[in-house]
N, C-alpha and C positions, 0 to 999 in steps of 0.2 A: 288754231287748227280745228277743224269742224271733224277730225276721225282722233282721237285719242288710245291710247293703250289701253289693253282691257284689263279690267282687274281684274287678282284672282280668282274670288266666289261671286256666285251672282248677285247676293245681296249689296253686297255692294256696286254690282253694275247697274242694277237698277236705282239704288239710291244717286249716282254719280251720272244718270239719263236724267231724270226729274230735273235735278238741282243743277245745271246746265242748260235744259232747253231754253231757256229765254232768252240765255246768251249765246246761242248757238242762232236762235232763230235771229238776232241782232245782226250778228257775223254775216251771218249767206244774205242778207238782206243789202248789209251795206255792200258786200262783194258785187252783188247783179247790180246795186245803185252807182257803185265804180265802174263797174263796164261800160254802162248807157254812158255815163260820163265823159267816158275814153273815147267811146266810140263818137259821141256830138264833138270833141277837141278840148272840151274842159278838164279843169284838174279835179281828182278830188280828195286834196288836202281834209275841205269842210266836212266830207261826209265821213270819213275816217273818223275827226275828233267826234263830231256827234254821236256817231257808233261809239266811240270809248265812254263817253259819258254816261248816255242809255244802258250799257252795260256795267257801268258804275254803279248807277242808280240800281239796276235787279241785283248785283250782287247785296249793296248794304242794306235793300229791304228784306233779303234773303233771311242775312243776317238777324235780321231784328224780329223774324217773325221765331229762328230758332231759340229769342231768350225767356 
């Protein structure tokens, strides 16, 4: 979901924007690349998993940059 619940203090809202955008921008990206999709009669199975991947991938580099 591209609108989440807000934390309580700001510090944390702003930490929990940062560390999301990439996977947010992945999200809305493959949703509008799902539409055209729909809309030409194709499926898009492929562009789903690719989004999960892509957003694999920014999560565990995430990871690795906080150790």
């Amino acid at each position: 979901m591209s609108l989440a619940h807000a934390p309580r203090n700001r510090i944390a809202a702003v930490y929990n924007v940062n560390r999301y955008l990439a996977e947010r921008k992945i999200m809305l990206q493959c949703w509008a690349d799902m539409l055209h999709a729909w809309i030409d009669g194709r499926s898009a199975k492929d562009l789903i998993a690719d989004a999960k991947q892509r957003a694999a991938e920014v999560h565990d580099d995430e990871l690795d940059d906080d150790l």
